[in-house]
C-alpha positions in Angstrom: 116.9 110.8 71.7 119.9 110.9 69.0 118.6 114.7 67.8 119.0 115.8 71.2 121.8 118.1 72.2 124.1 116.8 74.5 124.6 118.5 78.1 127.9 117.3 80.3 127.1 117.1 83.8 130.2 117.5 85.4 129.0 116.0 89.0 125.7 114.5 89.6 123.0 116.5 90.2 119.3 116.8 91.5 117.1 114.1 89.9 114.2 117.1 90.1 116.7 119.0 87.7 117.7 116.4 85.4 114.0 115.6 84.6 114.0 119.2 83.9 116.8 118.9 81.7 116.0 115.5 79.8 113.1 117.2 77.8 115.2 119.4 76.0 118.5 117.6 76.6 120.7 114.0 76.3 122.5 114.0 79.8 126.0 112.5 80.2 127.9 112.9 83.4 131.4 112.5 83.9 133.1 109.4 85.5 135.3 111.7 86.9 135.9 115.4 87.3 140.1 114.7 85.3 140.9 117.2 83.4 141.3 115.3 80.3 138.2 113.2 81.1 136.2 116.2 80.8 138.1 118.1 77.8 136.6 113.9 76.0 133.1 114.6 76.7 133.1 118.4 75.8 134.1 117.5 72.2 129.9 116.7 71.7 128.5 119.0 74.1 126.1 121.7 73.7 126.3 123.2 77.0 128.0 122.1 80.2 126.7 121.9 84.2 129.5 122.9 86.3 130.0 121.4 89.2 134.1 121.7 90.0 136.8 123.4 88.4 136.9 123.0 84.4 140.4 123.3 82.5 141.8 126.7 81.6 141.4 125.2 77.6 138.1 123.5 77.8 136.6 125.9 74.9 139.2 124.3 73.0 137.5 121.2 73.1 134.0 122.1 72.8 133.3 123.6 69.2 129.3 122.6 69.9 129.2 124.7 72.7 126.4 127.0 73.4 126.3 127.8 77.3 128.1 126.8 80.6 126.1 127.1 83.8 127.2 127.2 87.0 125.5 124.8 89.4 126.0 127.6 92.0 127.3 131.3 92.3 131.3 131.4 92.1 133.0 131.5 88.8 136.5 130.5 89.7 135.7 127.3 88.2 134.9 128.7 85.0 136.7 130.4 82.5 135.0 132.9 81.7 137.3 134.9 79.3 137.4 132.3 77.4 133.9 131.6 77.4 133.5 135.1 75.8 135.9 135.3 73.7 134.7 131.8 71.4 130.9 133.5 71.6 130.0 131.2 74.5 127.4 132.2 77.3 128.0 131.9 80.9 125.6 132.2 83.6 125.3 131.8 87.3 122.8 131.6 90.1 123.4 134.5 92.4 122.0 134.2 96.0 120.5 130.4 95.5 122.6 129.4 98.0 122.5 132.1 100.4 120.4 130.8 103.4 122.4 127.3 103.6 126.1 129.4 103.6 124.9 131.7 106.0 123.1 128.7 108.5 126.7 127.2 108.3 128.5 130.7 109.5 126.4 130.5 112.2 126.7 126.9 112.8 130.6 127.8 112.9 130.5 130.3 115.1 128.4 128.8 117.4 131.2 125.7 117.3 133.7 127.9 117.9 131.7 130.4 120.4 129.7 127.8 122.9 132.0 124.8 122.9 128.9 122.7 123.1 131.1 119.7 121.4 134.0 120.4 123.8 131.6 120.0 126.8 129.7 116.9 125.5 133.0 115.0 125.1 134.0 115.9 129.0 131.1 114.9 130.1 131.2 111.6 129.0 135.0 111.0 129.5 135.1 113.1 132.8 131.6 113.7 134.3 129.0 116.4 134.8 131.3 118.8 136.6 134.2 118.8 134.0 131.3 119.5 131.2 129.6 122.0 133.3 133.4 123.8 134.0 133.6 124.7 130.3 130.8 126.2 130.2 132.0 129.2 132.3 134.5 130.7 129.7 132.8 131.1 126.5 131.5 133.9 125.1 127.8 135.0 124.0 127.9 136.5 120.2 125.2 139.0 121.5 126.1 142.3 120.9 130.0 141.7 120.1 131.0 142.4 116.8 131.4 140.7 113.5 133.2 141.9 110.3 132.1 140.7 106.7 134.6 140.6 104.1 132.8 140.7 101.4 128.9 141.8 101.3 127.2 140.3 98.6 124.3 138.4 98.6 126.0 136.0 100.9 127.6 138.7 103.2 124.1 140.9 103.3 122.1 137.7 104.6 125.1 136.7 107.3 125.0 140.5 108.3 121.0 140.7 108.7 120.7 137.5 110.6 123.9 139.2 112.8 122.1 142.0 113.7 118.6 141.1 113.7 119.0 137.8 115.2 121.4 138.2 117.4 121.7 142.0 118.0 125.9 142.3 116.9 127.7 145.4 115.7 128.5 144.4 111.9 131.3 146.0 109.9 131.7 145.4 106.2 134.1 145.8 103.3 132.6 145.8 99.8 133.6 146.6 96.6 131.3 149.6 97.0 130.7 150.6 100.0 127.9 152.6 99.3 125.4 149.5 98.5 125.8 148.7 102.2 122.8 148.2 104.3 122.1 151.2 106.7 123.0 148.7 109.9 126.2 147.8 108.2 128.9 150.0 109.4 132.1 150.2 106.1 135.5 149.6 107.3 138.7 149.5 105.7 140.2 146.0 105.8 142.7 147.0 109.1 139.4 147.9 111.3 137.9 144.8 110.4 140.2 143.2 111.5 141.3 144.7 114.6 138.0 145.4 115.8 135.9 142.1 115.0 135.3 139.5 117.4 134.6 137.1 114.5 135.7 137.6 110.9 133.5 136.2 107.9 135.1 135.6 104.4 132.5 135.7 102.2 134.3 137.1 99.1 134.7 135.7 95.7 137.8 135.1 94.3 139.9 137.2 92.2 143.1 138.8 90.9 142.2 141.4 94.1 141.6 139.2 96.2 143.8 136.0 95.9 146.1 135.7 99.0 144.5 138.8 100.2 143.9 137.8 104.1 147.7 137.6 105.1 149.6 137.4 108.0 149.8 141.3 108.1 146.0 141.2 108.5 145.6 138.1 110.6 148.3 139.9 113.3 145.6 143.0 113.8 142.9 140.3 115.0 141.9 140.0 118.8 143.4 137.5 120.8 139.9 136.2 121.2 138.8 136.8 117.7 137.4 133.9 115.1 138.2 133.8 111.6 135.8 131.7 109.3 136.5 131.3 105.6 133.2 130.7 103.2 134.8 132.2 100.3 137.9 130.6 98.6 140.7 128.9 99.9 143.3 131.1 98.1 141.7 134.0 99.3 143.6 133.4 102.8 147.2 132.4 103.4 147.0 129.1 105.5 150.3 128.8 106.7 149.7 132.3 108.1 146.3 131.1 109.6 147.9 127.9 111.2 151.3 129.9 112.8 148.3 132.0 114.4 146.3 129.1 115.8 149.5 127.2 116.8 150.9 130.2 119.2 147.9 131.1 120.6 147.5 134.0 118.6 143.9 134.3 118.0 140.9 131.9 119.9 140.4 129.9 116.5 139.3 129.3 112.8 136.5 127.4 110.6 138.1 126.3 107.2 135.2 124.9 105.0 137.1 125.8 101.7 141.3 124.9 100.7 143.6 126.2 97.9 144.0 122.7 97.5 141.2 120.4 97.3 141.0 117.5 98.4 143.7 119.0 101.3 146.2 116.4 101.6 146.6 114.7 104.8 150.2 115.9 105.5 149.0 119.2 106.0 149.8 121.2 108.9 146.1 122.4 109.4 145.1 119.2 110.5 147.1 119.7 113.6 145.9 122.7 114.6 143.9 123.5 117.6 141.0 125.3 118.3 140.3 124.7 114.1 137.1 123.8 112.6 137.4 122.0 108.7 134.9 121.3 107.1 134.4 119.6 103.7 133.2 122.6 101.0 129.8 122.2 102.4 128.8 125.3 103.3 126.4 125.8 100.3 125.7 121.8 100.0 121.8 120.8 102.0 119.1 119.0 100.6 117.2 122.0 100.3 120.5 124.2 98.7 121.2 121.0 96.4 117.9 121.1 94.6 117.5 124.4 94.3 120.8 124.6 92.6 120.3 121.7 90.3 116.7 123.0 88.9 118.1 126.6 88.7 121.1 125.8 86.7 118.7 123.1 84.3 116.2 126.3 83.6 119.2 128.2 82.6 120.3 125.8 81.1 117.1 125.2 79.1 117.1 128.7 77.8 120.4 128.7 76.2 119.8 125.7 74.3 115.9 126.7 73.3 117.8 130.3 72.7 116.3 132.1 74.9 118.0 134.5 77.5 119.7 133.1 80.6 117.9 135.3 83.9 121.8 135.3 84.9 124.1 135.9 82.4 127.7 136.7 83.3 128.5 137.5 79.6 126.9 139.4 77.9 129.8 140.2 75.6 129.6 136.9 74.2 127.2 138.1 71.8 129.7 140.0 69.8 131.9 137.4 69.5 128.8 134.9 68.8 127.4 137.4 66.1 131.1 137.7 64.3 131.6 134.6 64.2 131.6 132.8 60.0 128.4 131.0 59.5 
């Protein structure tokens, strides 16, 4: 309907939330996720469904807006000062994608851990005996140790399936470290590192924490240690990660996020060994996918009915909202 307000979907998402969304809403999605593609549809948009990374000026471009929800938890793609500052709501969905990121550590470490790829590939190209010869080096997870960078909602899941599924010692850092479960011993960032058989990081991304994993850091790890990155690209320094991986340094890495994404081809990460990449997919199943998409549509619903977002990342906006000329 013409009346309707207009919502930009950045991405496409769950046809269970966009049903949600059409009663109260017009739905356009983007072509394409260019900058100045998306700075064009904002122009008539009441609210926007983030889905990937939104330019630094987009409130520039959208004197209609109301709200910007993130389909999802981190808010790097969102500028959120910004937001505030033209009276703008922002809200989240903290935790909706908890289960599927922490499945994926596991997934990861089990890659990384019981070779079970490694051993498939030798059996077929070598026989049983080569397969069953690979088996004999790795290493259980049972009772070593893992180290969470970052305990959130993400962390705190990975952590409880750690040491309830598995039985593992589980350090933690956390921007306070008092919140930490009672099986979750606090470390400072160099005994994480050097005393983790597998590092998670599961931290967002910020001013703190931007380049934060280093080559000063990745030097203390094990020589049999794992490093897997669930957080932001820029929160580790690749080049570090791939001199480590090329000398032998450490036992390997899972990648599922980039500084730069796409990554290019001509990166040297692609010709690292022992590395796992993956695609951004730790948060993305079926089940993650829709539970994202109807989450972000209810918020989404509220702001544009008036109501309060369950997850607002704002609140400040109001200030700014209520001050602004009628």
């Amino acid at each position: 309907m013409p009346d309707m307000p207009m919502v930009l979907l950045t991405n496409p998402i769950h046809p269970d939330g966009r049903a949600i969304l059409e009663q109260h809403a017009r739905l356009v999605e983007a072509p394409d996720t260019r900058a100045e593609t998306l700075r064009s549809l904002t122009q008539d948009a009441a609210g926007i469904i983030v889905r990937c990374q939104l330019p630094s000026d987009i409130l520039d471009h959208g004197p209609q807006l109301v709200g910007l929800v993130r389909h999802g938890v981190g808010l790097d793609f969102i500028p959120v000062e910004a937001a505030t500052a033209a009276g703008v709501a922002v809200a989240n969905l903290p935790g909706i994608n908890a289960q599927a990121v922490a499945e994926y550590v596991f997934s990861a470490l089990f890659h990384l851990r019981r070779r079970l790829a490694a051993i498939d590939e030798a059996h077929r190209s070598d026989g049983w005996d080569a397969g069953r010869s690979i088996a004999g080096d790795v290493l259980e997870i049972g009772g070593s140790t893992i180290g969470i960078l970052g305990v959130g909602t993400i962390g705190s899941r990975i952590a409880e399936i750690a040491r309830g599924g598995f039985g593992m010692r589980v350090l933690g850092v956390a921007r306070r470290p008092e919140t930490l479960a009672g099986d979750v011993e606090a470390v400072d960032l160099e005994r994480l590192f050097s005393e983790s058989d597998a590092v998670v990081l599961s931290c967002s991304l910020n001013d703190s924490t931007r380049g934060l994993v280093d080559a000063r850091l990745i030097a203390r790890m094990k020589p049999g240690a794992v490093l897997i990155n669930v957080s932001r690209g820029a929160v580790l320094d690749a080049t570090a990660l791939a001199a480590a991986l090329q000398e032998g340094r450490i036992a390997g890495a899972a990648l599922d996020v980039y500084a730069e994404q796409p990554l290019e081809r001509g990166s040297p990460l692609f010709d690292c060994p022992n590395l796992l990449m993956t695609t951004h997919v730790a948060a993305i199943t079926a089940t993650s996918m829709r539970a994202m998409s109807i989450g972000a549509a209810e918020e989404m619903c509220r702001l544009l009915t008036g109501a309060e977002p369950q997850n607002l990342v704002n609140p400040e906006y109001r200030t700014r909202r209520s001050s602004a000329p009628s």
